[in-house]
PDB file of N, CA, C and O in Angstrom:
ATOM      1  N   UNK A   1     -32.189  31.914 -29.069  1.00  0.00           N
ATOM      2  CA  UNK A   1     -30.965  31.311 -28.564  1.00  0.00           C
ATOM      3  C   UNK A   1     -30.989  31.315 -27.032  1.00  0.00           C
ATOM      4  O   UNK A   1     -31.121  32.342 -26.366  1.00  0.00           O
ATOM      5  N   UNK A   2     -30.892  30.464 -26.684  1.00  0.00           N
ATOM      6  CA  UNK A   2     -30.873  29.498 -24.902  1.00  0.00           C
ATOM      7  C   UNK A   2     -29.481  30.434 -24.674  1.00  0.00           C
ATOM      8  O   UNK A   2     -28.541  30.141 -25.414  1.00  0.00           O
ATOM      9  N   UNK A   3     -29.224  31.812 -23.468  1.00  0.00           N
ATOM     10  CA  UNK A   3     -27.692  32.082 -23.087  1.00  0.00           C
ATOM     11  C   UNK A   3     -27.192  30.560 -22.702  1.00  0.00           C
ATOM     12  O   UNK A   3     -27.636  29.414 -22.777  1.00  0.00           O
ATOM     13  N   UNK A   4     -25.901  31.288 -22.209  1.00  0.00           N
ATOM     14  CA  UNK A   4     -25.154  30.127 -21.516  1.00  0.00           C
ATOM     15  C   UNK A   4     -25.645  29.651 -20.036  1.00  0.00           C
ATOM     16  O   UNK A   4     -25.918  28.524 -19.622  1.00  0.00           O
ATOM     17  N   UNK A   5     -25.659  31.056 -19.320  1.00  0.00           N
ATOM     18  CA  UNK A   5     -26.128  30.635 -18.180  1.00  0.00           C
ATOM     19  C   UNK A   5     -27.481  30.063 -17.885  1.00  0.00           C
ATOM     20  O   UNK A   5     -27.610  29.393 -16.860  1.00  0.00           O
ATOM     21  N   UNK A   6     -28.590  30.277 -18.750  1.00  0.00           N
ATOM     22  CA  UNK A   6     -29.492  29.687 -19.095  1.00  0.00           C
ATOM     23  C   UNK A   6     -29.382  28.471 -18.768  1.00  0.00           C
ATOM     24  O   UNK A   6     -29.725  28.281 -17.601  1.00  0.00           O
ATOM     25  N   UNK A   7     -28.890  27.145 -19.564  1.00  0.00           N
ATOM     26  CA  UNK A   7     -28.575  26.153 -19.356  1.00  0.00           C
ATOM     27  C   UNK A   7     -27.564  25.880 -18.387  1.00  0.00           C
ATOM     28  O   UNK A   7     -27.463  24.669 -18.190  1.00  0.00           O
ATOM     29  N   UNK A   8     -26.879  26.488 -17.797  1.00  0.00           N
ATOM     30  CA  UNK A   8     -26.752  25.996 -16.098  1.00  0.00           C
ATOM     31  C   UNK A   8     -27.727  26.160 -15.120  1.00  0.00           C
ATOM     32  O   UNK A   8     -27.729  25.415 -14.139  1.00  0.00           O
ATOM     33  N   UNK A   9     -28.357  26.827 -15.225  1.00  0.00           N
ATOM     34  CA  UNK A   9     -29.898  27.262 -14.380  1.00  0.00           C
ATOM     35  C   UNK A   9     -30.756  25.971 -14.754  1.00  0.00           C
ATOM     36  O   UNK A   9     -31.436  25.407 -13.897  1.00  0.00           O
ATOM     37  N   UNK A  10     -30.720  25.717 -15.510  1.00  0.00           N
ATOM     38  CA  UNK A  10     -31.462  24.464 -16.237  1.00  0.00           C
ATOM     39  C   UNK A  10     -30.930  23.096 -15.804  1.00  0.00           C
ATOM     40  O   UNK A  10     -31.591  22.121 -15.448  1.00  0.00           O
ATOM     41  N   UNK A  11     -29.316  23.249 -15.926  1.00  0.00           N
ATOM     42  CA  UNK A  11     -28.861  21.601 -15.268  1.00  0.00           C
ATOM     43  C   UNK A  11     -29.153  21.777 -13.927  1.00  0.00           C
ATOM     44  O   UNK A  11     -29.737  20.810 -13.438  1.00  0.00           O
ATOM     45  N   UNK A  12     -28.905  22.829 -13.067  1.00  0.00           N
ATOM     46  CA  UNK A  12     -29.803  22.959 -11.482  1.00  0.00           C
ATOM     47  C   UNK A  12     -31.172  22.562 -11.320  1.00  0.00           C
ATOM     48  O   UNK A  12     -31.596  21.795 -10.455  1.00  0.00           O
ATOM     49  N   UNK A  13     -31.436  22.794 -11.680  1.00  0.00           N
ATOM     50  CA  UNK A  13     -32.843  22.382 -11.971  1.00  0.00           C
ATOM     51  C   UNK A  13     -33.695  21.046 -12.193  1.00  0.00           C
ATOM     52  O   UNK A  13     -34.792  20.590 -11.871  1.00  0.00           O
ATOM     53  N   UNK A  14     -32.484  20.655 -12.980  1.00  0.00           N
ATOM     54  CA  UNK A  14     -32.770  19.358 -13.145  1.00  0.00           C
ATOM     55  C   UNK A  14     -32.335  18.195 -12.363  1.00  0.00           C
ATOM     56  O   UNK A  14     -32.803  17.067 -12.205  1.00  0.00           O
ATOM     57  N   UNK A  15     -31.220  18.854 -11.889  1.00  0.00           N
ATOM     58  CA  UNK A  15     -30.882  17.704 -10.325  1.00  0.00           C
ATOM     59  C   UNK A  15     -31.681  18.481  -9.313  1.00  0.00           C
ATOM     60  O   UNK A  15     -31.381  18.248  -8.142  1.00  0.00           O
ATOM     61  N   UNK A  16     -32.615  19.336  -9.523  1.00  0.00           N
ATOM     62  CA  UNK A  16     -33.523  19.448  -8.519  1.00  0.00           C
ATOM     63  C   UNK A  16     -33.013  20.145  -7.240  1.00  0.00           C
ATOM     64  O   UNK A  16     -33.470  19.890  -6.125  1.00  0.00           O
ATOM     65  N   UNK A  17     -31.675  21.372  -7.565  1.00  0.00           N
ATOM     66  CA  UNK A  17     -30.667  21.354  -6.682  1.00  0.00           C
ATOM     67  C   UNK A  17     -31.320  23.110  -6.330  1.00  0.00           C
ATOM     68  O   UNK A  17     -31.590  23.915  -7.222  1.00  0.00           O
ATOM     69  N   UNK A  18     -31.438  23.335  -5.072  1.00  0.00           N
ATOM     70  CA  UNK A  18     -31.593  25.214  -4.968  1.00  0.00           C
ATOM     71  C   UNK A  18     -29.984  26.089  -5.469  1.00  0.00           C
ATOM     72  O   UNK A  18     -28.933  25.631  -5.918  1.00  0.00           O
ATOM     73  N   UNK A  19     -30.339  27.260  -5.199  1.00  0.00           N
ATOM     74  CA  UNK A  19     -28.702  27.914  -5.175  1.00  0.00           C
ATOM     75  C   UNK A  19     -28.452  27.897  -3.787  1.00  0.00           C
ATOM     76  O   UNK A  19     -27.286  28.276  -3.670  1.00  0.00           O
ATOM     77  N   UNK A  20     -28.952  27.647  -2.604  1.00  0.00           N
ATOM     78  CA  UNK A  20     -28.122  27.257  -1.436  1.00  0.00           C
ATOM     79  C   UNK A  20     -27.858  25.841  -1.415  1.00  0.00           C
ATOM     80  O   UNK A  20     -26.962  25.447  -0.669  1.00  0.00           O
ATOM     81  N   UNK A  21     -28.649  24.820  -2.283  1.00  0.00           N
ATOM     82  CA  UNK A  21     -27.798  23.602  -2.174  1.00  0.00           C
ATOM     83  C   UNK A  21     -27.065  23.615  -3.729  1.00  0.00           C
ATOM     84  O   UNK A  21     -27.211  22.766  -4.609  1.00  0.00           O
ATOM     85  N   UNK A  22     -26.746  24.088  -3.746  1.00  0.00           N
ATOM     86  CA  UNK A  22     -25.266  24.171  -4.980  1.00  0.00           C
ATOM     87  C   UNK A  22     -23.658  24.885  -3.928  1.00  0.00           C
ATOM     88  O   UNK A  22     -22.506  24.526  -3.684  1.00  0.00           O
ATOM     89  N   UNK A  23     -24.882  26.434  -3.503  1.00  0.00           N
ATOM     90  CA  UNK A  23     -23.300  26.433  -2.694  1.00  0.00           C
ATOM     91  C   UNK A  23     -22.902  25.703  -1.419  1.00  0.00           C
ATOM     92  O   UNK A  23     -21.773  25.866  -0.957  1.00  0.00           O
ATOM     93  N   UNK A  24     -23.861  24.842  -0.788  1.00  0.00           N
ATOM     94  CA  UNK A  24     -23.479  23.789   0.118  1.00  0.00           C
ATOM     95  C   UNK A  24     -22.625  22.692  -0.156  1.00  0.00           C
ATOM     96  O   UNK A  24     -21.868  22.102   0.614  1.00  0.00           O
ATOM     97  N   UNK A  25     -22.928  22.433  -1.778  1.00  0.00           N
ATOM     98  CA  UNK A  25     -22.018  21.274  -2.054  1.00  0.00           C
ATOM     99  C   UNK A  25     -21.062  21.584  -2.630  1.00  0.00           C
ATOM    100  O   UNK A  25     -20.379  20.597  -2.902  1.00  0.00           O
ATOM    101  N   UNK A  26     -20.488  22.866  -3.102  1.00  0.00           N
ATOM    102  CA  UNK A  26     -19.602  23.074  -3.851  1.00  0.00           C
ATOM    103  C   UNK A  26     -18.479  24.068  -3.395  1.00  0.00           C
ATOM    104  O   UNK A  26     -17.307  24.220  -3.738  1.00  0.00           O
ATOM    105  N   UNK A  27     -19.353  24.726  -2.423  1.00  0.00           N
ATOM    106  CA  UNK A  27     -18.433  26.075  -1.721  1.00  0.00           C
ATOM    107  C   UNK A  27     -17.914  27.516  -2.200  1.00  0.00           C
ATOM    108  O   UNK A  27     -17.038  28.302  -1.838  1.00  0.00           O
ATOM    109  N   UNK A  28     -19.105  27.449  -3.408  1.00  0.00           N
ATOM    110  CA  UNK A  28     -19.051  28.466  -3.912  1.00  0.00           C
ATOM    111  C   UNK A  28     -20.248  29.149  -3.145  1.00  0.00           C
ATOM    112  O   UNK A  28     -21.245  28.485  -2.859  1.00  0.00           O
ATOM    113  N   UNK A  29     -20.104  30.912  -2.709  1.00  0.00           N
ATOM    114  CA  UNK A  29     -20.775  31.490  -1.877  1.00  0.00           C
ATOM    115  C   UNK A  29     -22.226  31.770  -3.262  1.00  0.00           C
ATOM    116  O   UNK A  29     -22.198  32.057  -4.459  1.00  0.00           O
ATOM    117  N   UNK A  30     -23.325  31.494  -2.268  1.00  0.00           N
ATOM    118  CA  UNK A  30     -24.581  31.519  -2.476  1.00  0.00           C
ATOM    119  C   UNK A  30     -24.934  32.844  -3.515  1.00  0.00           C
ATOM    120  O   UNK A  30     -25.853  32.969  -4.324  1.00  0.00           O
ATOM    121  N   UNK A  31     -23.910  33.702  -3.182  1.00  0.00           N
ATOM    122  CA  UNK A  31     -24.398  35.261  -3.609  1.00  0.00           C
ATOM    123  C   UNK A  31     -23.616  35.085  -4.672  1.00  0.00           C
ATOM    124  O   UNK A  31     -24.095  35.595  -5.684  1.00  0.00           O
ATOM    125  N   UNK A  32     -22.462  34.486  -4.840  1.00  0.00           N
ATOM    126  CA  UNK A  32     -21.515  34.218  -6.516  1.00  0.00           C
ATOM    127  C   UNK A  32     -22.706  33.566  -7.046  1.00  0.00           C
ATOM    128  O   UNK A  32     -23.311  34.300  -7.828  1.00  0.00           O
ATOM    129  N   UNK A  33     -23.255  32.378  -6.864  1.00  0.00           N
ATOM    130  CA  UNK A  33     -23.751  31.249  -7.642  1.00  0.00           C
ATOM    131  C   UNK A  33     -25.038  32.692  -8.409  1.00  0.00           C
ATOM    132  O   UNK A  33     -25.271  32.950  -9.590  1.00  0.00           O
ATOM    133  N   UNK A  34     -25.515  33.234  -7.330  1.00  0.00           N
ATOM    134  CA  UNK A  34     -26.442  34.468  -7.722  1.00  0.00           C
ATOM    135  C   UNK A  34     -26.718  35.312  -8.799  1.00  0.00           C
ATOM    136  O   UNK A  34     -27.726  35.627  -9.433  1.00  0.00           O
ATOM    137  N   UNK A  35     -24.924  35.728  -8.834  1.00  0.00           N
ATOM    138  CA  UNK A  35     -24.257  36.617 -10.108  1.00  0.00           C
ATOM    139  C   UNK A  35     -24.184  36.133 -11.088  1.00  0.00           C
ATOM    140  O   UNK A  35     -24.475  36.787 -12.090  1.00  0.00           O
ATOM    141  N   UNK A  36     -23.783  34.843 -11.186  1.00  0.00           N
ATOM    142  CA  UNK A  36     -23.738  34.222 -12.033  1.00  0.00           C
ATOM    143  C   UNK A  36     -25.385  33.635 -13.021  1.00  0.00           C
ATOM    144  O   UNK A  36     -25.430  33.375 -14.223  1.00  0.00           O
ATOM    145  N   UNK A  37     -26.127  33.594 -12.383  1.00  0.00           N
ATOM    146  CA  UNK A  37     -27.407  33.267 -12.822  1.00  0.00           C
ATOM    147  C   UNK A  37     -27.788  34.762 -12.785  1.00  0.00           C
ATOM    148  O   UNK A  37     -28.980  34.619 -12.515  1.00  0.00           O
ATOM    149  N   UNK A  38     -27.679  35.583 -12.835  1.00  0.00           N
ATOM    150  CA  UNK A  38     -27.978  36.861 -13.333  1.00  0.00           C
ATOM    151  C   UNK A  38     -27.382  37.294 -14.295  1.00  0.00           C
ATOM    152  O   UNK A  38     -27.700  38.355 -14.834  1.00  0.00           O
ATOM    153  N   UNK A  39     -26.231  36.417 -14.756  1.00  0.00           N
ATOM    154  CA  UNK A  39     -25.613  36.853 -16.255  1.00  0.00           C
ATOM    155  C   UNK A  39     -24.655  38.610 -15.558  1.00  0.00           C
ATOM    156  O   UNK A  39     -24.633  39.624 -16.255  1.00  0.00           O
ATOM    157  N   UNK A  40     -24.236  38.566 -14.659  1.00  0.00           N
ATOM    158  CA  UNK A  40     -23.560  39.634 -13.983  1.00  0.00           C
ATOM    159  C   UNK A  40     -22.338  39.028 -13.593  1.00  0.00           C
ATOM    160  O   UNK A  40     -21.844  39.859 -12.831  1.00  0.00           O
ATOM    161  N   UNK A  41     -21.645  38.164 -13.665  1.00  0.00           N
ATOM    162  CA  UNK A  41     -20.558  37.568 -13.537  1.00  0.00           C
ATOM    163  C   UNK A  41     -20.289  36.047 -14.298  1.00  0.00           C
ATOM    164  O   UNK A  41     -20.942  35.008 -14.386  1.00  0.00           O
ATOM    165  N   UNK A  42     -18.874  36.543 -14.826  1.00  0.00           N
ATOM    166  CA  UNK A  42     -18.884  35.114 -15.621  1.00  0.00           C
ATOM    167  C   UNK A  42     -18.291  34.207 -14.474  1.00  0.00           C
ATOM    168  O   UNK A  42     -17.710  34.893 -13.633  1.00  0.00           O
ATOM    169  N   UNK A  43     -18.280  33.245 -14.284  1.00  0.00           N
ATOM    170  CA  UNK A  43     -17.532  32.167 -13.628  1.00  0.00           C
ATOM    171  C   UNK A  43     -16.253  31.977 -14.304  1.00  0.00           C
ATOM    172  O   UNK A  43     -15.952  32.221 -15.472  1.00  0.00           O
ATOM    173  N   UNK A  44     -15.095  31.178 -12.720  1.00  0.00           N
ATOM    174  CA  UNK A  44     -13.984  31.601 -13.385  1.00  0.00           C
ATOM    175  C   UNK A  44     -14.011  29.848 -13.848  1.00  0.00           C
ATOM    176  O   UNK A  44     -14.979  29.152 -13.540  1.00  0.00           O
ATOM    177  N   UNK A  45     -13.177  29.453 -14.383  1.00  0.00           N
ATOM    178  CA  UNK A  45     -12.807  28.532 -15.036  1.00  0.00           C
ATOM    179  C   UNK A  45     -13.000  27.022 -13.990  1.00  0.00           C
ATOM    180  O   UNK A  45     -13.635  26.003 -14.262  1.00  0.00           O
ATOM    181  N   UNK A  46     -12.343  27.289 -12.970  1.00  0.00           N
ATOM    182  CA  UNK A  46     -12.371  26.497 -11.647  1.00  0.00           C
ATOM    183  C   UNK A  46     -14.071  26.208 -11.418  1.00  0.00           C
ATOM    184  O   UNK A  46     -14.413  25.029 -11.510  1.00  0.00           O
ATOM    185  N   UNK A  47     -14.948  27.047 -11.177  1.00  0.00           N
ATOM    186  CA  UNK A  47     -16.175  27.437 -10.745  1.00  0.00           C
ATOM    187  C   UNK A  47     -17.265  26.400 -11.860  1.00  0.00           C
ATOM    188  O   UNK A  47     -18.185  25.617 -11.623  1.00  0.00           O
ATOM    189  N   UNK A  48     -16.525  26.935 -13.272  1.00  0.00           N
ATOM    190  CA  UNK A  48     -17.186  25.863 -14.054  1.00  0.00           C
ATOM    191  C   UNK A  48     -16.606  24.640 -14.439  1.00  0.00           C
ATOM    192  O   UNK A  48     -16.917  23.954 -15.412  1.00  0.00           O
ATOM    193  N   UNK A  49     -15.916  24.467 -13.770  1.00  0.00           N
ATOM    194  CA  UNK A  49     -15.436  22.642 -13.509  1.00  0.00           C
ATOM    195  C   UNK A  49     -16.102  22.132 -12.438  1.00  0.00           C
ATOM    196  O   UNK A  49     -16.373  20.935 -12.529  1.00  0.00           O
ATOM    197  N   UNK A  50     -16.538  22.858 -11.167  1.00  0.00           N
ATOM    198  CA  UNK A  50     -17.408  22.455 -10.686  1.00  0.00           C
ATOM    199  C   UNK A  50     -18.569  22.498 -10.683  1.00  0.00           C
ATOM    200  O   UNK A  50     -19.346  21.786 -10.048  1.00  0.00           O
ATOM    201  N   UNK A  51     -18.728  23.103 -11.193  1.00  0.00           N
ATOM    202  CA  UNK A  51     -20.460  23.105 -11.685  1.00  0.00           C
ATOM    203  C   UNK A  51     -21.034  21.963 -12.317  1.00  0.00           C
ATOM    204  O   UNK A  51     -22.042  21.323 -12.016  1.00  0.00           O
ATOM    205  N   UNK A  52     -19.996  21.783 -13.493  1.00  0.00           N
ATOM    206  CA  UNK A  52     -20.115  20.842 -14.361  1.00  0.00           C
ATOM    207  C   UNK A  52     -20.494  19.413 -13.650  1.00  0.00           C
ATOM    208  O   UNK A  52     -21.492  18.700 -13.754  1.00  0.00           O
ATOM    209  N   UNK A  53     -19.135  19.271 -12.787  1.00  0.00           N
ATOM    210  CA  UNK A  53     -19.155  18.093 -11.842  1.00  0.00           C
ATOM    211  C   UNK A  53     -20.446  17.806 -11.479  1.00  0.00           C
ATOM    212  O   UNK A  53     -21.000  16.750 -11.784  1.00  0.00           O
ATOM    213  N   UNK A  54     -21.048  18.847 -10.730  1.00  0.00           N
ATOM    214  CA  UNK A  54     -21.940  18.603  -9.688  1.00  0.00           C
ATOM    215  C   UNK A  54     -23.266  18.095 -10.687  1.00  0.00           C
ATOM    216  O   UNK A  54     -24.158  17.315 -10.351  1.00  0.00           O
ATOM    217  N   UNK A  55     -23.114  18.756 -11.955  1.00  0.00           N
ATOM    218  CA  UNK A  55     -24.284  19.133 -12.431  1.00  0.00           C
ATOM    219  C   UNK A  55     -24.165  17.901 -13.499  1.00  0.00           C
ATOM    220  O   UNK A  55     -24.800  17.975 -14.550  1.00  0.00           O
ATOM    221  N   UNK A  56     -23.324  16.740 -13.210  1.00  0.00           N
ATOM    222  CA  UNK A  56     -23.008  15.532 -14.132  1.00  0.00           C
ATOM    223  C   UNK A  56     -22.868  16.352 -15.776  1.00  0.00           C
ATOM    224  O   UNK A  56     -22.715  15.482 -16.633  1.00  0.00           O
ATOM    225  N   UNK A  57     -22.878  17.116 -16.100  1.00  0.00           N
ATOM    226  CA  UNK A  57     -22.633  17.322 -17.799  1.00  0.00           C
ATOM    227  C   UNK A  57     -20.754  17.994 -18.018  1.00  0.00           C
ATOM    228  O   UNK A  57     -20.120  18.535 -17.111  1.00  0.00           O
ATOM    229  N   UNK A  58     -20.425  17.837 -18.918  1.00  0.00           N
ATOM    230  CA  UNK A  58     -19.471  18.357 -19.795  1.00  0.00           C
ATOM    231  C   UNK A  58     -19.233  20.075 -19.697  1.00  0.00           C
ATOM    232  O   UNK A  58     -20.137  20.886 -19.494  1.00  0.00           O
ATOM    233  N   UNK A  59     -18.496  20.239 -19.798  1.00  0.00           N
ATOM    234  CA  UNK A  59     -18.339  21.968 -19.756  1.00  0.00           C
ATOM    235  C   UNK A  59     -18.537  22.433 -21.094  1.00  0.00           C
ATOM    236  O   UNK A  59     -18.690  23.652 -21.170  1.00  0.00           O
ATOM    237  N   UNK A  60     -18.587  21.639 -22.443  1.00  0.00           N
ATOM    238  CA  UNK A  60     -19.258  22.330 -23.389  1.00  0.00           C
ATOM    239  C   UNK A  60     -21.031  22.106 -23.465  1.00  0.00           C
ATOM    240  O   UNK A  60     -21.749  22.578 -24.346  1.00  0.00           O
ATOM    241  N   UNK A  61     -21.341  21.535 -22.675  1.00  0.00           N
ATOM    242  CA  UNK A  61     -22.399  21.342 -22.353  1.00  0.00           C
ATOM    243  C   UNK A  61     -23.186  22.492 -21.797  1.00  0.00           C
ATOM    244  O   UNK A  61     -24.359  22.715 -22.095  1.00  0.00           O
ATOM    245  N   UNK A  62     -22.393  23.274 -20.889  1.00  0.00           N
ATOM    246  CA  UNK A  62     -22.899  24.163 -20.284  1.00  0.00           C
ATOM    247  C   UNK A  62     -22.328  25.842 -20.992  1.00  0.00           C
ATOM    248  O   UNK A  62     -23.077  26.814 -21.088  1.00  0.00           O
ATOM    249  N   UNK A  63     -21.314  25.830 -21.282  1.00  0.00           N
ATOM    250  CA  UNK A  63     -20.882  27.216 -21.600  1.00  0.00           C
ATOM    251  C   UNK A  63     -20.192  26.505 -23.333  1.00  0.00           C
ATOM    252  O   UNK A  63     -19.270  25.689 -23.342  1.00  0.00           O
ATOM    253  N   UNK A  64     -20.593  26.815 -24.114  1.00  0.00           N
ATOM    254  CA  UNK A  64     -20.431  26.949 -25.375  1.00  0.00           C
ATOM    255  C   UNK A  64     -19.873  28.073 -25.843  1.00  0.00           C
ATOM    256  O   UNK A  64     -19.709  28.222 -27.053  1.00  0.00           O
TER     257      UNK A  64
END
């Protein structure tokens, strides 16, 4: 089983985006985006609406 954050690491990836250009475009600090891809912090609700955005997919797309 693929975690959740897994497949956000994966839609980054696929727009070819670093974690300093995620928090450049989104304004979430570099060291959150961090925690979060360490499975050490969940994102709050807000955080994964933008993610989503950035990352063109659906929010069940990413966190199931």
């Amino acid at each position: 089983m693929i975690s959740k954050l897994t497949l956000v690491k994966l839609a980054r990836l696929e727009q070819g985006l670093s974690q300093w250009d995620v928090a450049k475009a989104t304004g979430i600090a570099q060291t959150v985006i961090s925690l979060y891809k360490r499975e050490l912090k969940e994102p709050s609700e807000e955080h994964k609406k933008t993610l989503a955005k950035l990352y063109d997919k659906q929010l069940e797309e990413l966190w199931k």
